[in-house]
BALO-498214 format. One record per residue (C-alpha): residue number from 0; residue in three letters; x, y, z. Coordinates in nm, 3 decimals, padded with zeros to 5 digits, always signed. Each point is the difference from the previous one (the first is absolute). Layout:
! residues N
<gudo k="NUM" r="ALA" px="X" py="Y" pz="Z"/>
...
END
This chain:
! residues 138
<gudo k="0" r="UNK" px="+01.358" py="+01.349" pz="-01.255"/>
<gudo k="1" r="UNK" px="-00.307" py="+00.132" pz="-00.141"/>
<gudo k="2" r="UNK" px="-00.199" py="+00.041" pz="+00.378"/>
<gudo k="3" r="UNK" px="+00.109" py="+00.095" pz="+00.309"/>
<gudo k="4" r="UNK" px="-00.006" py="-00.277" pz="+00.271"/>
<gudo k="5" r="UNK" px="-00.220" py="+00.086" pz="+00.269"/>
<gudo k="6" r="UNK" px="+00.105" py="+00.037" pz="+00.364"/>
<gudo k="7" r="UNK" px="+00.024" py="-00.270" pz="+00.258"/>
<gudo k="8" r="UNK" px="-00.215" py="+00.200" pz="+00.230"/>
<gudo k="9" r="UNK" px="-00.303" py="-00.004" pz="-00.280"/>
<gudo k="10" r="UNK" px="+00.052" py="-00.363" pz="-00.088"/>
<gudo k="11" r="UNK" px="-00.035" py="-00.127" pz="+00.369"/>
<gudo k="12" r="UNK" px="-00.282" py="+00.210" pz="+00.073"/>
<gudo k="13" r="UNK" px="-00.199" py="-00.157" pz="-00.368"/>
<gudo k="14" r="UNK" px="+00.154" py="-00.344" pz="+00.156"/>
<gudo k="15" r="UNK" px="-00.277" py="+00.086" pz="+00.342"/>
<gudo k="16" r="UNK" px="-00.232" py="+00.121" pz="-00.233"/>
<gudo k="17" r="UNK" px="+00.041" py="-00.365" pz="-00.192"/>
<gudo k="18" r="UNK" px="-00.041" py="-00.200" pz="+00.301"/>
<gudo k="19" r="UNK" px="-00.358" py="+00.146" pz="+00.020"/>
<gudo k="20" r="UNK" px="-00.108" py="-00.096" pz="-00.308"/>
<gudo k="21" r="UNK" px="+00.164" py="-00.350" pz="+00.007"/>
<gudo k="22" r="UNK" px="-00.217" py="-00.036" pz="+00.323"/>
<gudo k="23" r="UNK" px="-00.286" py="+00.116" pz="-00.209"/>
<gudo k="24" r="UNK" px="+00.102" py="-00.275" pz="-00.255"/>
<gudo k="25" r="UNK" px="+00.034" py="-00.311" pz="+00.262"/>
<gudo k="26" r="UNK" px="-00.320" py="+00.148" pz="+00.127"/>
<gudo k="27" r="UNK" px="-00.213" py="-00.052" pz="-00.330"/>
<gudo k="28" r="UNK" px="+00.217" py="-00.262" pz="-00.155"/>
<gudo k="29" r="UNK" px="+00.103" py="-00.163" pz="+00.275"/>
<gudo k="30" r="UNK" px="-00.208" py="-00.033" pz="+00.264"/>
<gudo k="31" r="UNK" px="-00.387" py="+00.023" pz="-00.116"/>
<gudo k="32" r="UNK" px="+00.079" py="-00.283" pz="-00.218"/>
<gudo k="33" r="UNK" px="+00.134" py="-00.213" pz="+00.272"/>
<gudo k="34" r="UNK" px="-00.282" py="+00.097" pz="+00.222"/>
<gudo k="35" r="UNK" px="-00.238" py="-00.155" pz="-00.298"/>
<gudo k="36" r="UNK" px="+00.200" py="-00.299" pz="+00.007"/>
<gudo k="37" r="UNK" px="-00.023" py="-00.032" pz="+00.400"/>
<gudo k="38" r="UNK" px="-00.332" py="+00.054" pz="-00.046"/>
<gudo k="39" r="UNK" px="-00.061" py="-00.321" pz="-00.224"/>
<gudo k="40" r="UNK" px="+00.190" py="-00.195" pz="+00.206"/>
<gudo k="41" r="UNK" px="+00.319" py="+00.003" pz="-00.240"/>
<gudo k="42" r="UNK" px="+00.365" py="+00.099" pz="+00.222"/>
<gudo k="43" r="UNK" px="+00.338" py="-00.002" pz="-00.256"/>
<gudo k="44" r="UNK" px="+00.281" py="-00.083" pz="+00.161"/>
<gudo k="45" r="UNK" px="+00.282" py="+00.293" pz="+00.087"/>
<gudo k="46" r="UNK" px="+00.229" py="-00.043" pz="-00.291"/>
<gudo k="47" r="UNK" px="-00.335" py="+00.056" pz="-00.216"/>
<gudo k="48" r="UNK" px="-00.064" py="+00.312" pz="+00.176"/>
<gudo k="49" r="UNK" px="+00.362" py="+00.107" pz="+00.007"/>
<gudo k="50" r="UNK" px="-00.020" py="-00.094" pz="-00.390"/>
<gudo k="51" r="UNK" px="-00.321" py="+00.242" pz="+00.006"/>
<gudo k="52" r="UNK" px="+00.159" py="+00.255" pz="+00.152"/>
<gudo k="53" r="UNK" px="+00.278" py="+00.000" pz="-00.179"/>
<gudo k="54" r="UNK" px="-00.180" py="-00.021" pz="-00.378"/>
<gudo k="55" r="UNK" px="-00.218" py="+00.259" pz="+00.069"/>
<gudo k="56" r="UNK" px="+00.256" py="+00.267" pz="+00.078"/>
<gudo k="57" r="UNK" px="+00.205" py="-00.116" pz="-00.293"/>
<gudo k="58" r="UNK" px="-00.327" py="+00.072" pz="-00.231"/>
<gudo k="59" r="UNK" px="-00.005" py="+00.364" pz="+00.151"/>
<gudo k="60" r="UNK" px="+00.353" py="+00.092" pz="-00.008"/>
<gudo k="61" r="UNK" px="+00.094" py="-00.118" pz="-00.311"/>
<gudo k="62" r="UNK" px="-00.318" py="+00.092" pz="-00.223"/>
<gudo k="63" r="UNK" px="+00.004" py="+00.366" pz="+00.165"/>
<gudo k="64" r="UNK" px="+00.394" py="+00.027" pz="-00.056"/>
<gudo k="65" r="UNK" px="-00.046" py="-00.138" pz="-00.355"/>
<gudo k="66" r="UNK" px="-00.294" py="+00.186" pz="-00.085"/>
<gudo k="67" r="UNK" px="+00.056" py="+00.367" pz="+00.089"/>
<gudo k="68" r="UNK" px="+00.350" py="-00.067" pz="+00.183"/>
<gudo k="69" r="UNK" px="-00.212" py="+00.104" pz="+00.332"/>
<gudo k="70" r="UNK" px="-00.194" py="-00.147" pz="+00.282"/>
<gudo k="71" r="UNK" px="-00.287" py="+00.235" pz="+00.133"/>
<gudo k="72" r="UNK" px="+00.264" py="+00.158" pz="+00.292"/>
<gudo k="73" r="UNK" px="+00.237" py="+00.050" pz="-00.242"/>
<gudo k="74" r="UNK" px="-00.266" py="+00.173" pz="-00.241"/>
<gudo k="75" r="UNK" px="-00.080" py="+00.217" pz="+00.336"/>
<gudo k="76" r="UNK" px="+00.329" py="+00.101" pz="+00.080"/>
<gudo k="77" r="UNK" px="+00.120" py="+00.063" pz="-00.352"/>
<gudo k="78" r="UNK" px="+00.258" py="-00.287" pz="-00.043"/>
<gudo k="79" r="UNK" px="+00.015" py="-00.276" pz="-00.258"/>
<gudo k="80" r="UNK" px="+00.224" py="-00.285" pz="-00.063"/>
<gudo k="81" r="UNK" px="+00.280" py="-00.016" pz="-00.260"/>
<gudo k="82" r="UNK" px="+00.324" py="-00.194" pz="-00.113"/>
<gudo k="83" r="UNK" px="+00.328" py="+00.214" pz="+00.033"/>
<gudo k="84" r="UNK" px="-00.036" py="+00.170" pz="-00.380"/>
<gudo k="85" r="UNK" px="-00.352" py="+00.130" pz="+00.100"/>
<gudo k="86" r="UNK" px="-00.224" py="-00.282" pz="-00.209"/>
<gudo k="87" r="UNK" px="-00.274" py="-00.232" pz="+00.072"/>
<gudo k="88" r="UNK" px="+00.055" py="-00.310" pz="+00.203"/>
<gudo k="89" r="UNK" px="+00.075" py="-00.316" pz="-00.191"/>
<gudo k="90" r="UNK" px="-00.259" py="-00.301" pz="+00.178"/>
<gudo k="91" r="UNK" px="+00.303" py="-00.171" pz="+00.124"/>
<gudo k="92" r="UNK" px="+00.125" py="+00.270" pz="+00.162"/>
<gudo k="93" r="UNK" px="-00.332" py="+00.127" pz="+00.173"/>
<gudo k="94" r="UNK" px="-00.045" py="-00.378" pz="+00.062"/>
<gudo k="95" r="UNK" px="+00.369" py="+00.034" pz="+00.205"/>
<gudo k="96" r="UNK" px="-00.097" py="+00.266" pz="+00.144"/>
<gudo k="97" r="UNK" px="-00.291" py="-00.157" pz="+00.197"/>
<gudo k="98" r="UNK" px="+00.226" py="-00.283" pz="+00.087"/>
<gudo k="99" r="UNK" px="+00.278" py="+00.160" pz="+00.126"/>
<gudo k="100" r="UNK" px="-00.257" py="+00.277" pz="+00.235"/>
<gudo k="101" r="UNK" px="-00.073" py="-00.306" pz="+00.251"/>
<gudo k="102" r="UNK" px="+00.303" py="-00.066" pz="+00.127"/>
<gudo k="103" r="UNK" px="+00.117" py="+00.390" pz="-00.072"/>
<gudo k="104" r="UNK" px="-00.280" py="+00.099" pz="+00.240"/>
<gudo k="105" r="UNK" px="-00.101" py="-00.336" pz="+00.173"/>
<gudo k="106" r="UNK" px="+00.398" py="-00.034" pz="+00.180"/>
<gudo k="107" r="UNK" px="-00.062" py="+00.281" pz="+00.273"/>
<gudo k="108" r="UNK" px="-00.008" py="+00.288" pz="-00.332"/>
<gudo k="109" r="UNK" px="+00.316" py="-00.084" pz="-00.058"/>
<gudo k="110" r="UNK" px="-00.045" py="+00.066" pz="-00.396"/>
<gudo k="111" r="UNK" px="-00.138" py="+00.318" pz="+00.091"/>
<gudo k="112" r="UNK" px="+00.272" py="+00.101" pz="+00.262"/>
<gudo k="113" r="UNK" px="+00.249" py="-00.076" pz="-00.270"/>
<gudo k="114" r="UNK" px="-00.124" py="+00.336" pz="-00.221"/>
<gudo k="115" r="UNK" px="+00.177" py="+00.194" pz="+00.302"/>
<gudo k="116" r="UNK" px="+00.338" py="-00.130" pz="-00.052"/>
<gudo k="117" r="UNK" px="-00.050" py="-00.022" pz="-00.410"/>
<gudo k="118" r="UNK" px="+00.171" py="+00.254" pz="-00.182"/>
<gudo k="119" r="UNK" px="-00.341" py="+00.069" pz="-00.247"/>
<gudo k="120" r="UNK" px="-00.212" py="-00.030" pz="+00.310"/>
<gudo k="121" r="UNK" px="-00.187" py="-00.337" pz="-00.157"/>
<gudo k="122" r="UNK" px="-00.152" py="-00.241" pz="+00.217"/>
<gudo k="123" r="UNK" px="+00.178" py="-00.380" pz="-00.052"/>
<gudo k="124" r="UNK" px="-00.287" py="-00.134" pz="-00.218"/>
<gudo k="125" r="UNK" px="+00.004" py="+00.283" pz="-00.248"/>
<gudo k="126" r="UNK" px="+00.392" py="-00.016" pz="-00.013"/>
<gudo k="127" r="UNK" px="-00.080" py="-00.409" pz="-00.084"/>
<gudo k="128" r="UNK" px="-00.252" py="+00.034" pz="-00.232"/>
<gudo k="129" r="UNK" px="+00.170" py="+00.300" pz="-00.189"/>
<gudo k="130" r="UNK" px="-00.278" py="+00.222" pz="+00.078"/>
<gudo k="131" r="UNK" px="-00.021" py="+00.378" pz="+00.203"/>
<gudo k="132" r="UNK" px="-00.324" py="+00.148" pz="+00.088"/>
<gudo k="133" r="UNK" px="+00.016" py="+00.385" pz="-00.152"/>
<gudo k="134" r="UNK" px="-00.165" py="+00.316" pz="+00.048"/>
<gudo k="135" r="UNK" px="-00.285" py="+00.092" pz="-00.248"/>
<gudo k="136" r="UNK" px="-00.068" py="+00.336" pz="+00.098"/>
<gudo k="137" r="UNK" px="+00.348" py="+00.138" pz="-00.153"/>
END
């Protein structure tokens, strides 16, 4: 394997780092739109808003693992995103990714406490998706 794959401790801590800027994300995409559309008079319903939600993350985490194989944490923190032979993502597999992170994370961080007991250390969506998150420092 052509990088090394970066410690658990460093992942979680981009994975806090992450939450701030998907609160950053809700905050611009999310909810100054909806407070325009309050404003006018015009409430969607919650699956629209869950739908909302749920596209505008998948915009953000698949374009920046697709285009640069890193989010802005990961950029920070020197990590980046790569299948298990050290290439780019395919879309499917960035697209699996994202699908398999909500109930990874979403069922009490059980996806997440599963990198403890995994013998490379990766958290359950990565192992899913075929993916590892590597050190880019060397």
């Amino acid at each position: 394997m052509p990088s090394q794959i970066a410690s658990l401790g460093r992942r979680l801590t981009c994975l806090l780092y992450e939450s701030l800027v998907v609160f950053s994300i809700l905050l611009i995409g999310f909810l100054i739109p909806q407070s325009v559309f309050f404003a006018f008079g015009l409430q969607l319903g919650g699956k629209v808003l869950m739908l909302h939600i749920w596209l505008l993350l998948m915009f953000y985490f698949v374009w920046s693992w697709l285009n640069g194989r890193q989010t802005l944490p990961m950029k920070t923190w020197k990590l980046a995103l790569s299948t298990a032979d050290g290439s780019s993502l395919r879309p499917t597999q960035a697209l699996l990714r994202y699908l398999a992170a909500w109930p990874s994370i979403g069922c009490f961080g059980i996806g997440i406490i599963w990198a403890v007991f995994d013998k490379d250390k990766q958290f359950l969506h990565d192992r899913i998706a075929g993916t590892r998150i590597i050190s880019t420092n060397g």
